[in-house]
Structures are given as C-alpha cells and as structure tokens.
N, C-alpha and C positions, 0 to 999 in steps of 0.2 A: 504493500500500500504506500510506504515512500515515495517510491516513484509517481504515484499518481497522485496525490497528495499536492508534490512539486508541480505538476504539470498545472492543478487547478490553480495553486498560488500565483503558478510565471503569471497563468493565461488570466486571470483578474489584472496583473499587475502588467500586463500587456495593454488591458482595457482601460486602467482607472488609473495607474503609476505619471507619477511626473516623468518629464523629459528626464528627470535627473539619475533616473534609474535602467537598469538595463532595458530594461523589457518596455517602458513607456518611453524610451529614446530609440528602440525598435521600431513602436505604432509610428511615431514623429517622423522617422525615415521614411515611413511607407508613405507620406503625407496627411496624416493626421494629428496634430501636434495637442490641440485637446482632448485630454481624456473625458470618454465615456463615463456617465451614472448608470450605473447597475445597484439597483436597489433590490433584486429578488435574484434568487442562485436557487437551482434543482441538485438537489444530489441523487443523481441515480438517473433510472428513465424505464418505469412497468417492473418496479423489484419486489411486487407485490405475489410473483411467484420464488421469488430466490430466498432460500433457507439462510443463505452469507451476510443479508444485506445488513442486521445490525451489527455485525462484525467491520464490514467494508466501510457502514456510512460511519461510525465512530471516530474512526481518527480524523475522517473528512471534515465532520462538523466542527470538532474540538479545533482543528489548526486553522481552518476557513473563520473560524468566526473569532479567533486571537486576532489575526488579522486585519479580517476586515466586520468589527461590528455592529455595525449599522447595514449591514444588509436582512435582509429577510429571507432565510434559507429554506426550503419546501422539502420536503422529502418523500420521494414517490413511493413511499410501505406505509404503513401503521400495523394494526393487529387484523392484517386482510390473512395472516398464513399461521396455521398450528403449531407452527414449528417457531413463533418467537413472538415477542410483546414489543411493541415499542415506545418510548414516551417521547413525544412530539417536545421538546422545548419549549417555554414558553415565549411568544411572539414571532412565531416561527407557522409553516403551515406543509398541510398532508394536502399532495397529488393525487387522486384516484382517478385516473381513466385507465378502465377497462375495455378491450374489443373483442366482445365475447358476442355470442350469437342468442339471439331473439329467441325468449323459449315459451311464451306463453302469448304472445299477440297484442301485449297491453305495456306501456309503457310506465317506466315505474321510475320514482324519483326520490332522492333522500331528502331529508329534513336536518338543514344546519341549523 
C-alpha cells in the first residue's frame, strides 16, 4: 500500500501543490500554473464486493487526510459485505452505486 498511498499524495499535490513543489511545478510546466480545488476524494471505486477494502482504505485515509484536511473523503464500502464493518469518519461520506440487474419491476429507493 506504500506505493499507492504515494501515488495519491504526488497526484493531489500535482492538482492543489504550489509551483514551489515538485509535482505543482510539474502541472505549471504543462501550462497550468494555478492549482486546482479538490474539495471531495473517493477512495476506492465499487469495493463494496472486496473483502480487503478496510485493510486497503486505512492507510489511505489516515495519510490522505494528515495531508490534506479539508477535503471531504467518500468511501465506496460501508457495511454492504459480511465479511467487515466499517465506520465512515465523521464528515466524510459512503458511495453506493450499484449495477446490478432489475429483479422485481418496481423501482426502489433508500431513505437518507
């Protein structure tokens, strides 16, 4: 998980980093010298069938939000799988879409 970890840190600091930094003196090369606002970050993408994901999203959220926190991080699981719990942080938010197939003809909706 190091390794990816690093990636999401460069790749924020690609996005939001001063020119003064590697990776926001990268975006400025390319011709964009203002950094981007990213106020919302997904961790994952459908890990609402993966038994890992509170393993994987752990160190992600712990280093992602030392970082940077003032964003507002999503996290695509909750307690969709038997196989683990997980507690959403507070001010933070759960992804759920699902593409699963039509079983009864009626259209059905949750209640936030």
């Amino acid at each position: 998980m190091d390794q990816i970890v690093q990636e999401a840190l460069d790749e924020l600091e690609f996005c939001m980093g001063s020119v003064d930094t590697p990776w926001g003196a990268k975006r400025a090369e390319y011709g964009h010298p203002e950094p981007f606002l990213i106020d919302h970050v997904e961790l994952g993408n459908e890990d609402w069938f993966s038994t890992d994901y509170p393993a994987r999203v752990a160190p992600l959220y712990t280093s992602l939000k030392a970082k940077y926190p003032d964003i507002t991080y999503i996290f695509s699981a909750y307690n969709e799988n038997a196989g683990y719990t997980i507690r959403i942080p507070d001010g933070n938010m759960w992804d759920s879409h699902h593409y699963e197939g039509e079983s009864d003809g009626q259209i059905h909706s949750i209640q936030l």
